[in-house]
C-alpha positions in Angstrom: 0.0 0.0 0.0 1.2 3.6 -0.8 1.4 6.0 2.5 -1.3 8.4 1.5 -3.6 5.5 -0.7 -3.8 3.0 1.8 -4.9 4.9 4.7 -5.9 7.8 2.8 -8.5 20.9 3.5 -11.4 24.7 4.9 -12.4 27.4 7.9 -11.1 26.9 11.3 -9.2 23.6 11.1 -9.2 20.9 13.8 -7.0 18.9 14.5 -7.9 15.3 16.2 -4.8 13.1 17.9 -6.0 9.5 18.2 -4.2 7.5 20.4 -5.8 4.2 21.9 -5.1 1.3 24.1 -4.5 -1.1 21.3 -1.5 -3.6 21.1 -1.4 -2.8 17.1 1.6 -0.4 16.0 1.2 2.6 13.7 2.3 1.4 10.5 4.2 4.6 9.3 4.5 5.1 5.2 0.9 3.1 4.7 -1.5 5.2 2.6 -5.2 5.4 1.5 -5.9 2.0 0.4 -5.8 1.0 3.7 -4.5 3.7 6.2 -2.3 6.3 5.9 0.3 8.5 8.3 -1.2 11.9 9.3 -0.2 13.6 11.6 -2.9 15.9 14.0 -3.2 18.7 15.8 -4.4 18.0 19.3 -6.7 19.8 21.9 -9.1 18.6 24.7 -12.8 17.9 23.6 -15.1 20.1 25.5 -17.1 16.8 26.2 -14.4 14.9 28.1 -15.2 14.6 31.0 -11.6 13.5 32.4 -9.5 15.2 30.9 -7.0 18.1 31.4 -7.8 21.7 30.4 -4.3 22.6 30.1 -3.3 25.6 27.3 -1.5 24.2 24.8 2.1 26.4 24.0 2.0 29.3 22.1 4.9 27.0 19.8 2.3 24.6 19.3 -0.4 27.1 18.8 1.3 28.5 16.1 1.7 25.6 13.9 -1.6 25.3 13.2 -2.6 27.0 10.1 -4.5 26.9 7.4 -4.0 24.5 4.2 -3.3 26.4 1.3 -6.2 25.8 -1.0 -7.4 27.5 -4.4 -8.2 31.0 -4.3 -11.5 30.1 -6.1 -13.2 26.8 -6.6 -16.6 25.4 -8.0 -19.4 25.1 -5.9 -18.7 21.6 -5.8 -15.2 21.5 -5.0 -16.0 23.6 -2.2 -16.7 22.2 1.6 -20.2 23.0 3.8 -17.6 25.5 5.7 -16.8 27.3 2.3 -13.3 25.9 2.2 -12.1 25.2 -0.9 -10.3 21.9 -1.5 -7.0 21.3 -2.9 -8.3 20.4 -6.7 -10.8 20.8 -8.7 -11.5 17.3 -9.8 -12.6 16.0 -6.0 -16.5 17.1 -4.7 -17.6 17.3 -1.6 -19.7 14.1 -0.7 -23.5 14.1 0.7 -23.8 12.5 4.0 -19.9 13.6 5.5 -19.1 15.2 8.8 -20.2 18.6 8.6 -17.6 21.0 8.7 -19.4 24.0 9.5 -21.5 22.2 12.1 -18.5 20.6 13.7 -17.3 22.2 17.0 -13.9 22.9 16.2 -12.8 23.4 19.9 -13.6 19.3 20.4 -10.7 18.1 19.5 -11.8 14.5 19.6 -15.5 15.7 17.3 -12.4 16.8 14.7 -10.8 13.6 14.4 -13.6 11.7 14.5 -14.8 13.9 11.4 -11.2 13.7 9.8 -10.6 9.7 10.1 -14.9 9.4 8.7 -14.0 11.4 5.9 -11.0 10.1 5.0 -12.0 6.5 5.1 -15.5 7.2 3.0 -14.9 6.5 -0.8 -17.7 7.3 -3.5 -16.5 5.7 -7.1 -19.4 7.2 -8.4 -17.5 11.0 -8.2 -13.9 9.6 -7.5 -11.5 7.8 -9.4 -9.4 6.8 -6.6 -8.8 6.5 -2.1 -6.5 9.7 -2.8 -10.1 11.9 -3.5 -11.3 11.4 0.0 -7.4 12.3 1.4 -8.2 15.9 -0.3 -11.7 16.4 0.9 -10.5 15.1 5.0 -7.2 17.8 4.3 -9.9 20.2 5.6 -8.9 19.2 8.8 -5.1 19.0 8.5 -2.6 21.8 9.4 -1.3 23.4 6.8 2.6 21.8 6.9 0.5 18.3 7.6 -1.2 19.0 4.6 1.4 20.0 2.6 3.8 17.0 3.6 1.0 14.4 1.8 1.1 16.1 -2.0 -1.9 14.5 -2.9 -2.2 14.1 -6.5 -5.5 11.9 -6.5 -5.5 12.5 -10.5 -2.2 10.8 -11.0 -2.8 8.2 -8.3 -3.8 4.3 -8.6 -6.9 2.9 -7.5 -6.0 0.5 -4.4 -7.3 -2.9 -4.1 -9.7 -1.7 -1.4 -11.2 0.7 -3.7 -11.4 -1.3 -7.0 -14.6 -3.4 -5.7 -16.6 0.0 -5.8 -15.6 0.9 -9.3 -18.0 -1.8 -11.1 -21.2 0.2 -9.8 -20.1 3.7 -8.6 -20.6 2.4 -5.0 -19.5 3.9 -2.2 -18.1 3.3 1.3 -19.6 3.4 4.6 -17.0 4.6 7.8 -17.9 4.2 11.1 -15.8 5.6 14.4 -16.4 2.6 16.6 -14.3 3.6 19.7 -11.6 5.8 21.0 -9.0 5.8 23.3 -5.7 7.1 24.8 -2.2 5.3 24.3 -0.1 4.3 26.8 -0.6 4.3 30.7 -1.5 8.0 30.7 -4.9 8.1 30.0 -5.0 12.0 29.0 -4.9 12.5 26.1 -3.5 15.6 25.9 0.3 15.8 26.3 2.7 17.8 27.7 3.7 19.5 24.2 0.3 20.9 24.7 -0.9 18.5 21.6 -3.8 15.9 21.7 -3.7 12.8 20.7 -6.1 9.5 20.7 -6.2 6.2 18.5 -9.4 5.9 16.2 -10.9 2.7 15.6 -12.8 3.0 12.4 -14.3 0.1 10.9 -15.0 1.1 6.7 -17.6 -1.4 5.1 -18.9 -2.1 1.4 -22.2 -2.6 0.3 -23.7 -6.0 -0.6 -20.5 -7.7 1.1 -18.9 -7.4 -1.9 -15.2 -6.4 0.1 -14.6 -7.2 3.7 -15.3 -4.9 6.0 -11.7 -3.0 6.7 -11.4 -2.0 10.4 -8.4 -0.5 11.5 -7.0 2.3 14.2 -6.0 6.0 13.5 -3.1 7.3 15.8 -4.5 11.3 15.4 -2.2 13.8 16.7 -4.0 17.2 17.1 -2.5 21.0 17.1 -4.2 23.7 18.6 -4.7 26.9 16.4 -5.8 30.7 16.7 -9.1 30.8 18.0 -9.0 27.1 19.9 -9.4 25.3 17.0 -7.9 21.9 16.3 -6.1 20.8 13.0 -4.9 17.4 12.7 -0.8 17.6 12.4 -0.1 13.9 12.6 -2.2 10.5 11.9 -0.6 6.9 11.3 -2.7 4.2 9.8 -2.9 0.4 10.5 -4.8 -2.7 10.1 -6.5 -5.0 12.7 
């Protein structure tokens, strides 16, 4: 699997840190097609309800900023939130995360958001996994962002996706739990970032595919404002 193909951008950006209780490791360099490395900016959910409140650092704070997108787009290149995504040949799906509904101050609502969009593929508007990376870059720091170079015109339909083409079907993701890595259970660490591991499960009508379920290690960054942009996310099976 490629990094950004296997596992697989828009107003205030959040950034969502996933880091879980699981005896997987983060399979760094895995992409779309099955899971790919990200890497998120972290905060603390407002709905936690055990978790620290702690400021992240103004150096972390000011990582956090907004992917370069087009300075115009088509209305359907162009997110709920008005954000424009990075090319013109991906749409905004029906039936995705909000953006402009989302509270961007939750950092765990942001990756949550970020890990459903990335892992929902329609091949009735996309040719490949690497059109759902561009619409999820919404959530993505801008230096996150720009590390991928997502090309999805150039790039090859995985083996995950190619059991959609037939039909135009499309993908369902689900967030199935989260949780905090390691024997510190907060998940937002002393760099002032947050970070949590996403189990997602992604399943294909009619049984055609097996469902894929696998974990998101989602670093979040804290931006102006108290927004959160994913800076870091690592993709792997189970």
């Amino acid at each position: 699997m490629t990094s950004r193909s296997m596992a697989w951008a828009a107003g205030p950006l959040l950034i969502v840190a996933l880091a879980g209780c699981s005896s997987a490791t983060p399979q760094s360099g895995q992409t779309p097609a099955a899971l790919r490395t990200t890497q998120l900016p972290q905060s603390a959910p407002q709905s936690s309800s055990t978790t620290s409140t702690t400021s992240p650092s103004p150096a972390v704070l000011a990582t956090a900023v907004a992917p370069s997108a087009p300075s115009q787009c088509s209305a359907s290149a162009t997110a709920p939130n008005g954000r424009c995504l990075s090319s013109a040949s991906v749409s905004w799906l029906p039936g995705l995360p909000d953006p402009s509904a989302l509270d961007w101050q939750d950092a765990d609502e942001v990756a949550k958001a970020y890990v459903i969009t990335y892992h929902t593929w329609d091949a009735s508007k996309d040719e490949n996994q690497e059109y759902a990376a561009v619409r999820a870059a919404i959530y993505e720091t801008g230096d996150f962002s720009r590390t991928q170079a997502l090309d999805p015109e150039s790039a090859q339909a995985s083996k995950e996706f190619l059991p959609l083409k037939t039909d135009g079907a499309r993908t369902t993701a689900t967030v199935e739990r989260v949780t905090t890595e390691g024997a510190d259970t907060n998940p937002q660490r002393p760099n002032g970032t947050w970070q949590r591991n996403i189990f997602y499960a992604r399943e294909y009508p009619d049984g055609r595919f097996n469902t894929q379920r696998g974990v998101g290690w989602i670093t979040l960054t804290r931006g102006e404002g108290g927004s959160w942009f994913v800076s870091d996310a690592k993709w792997t099976t189970v």
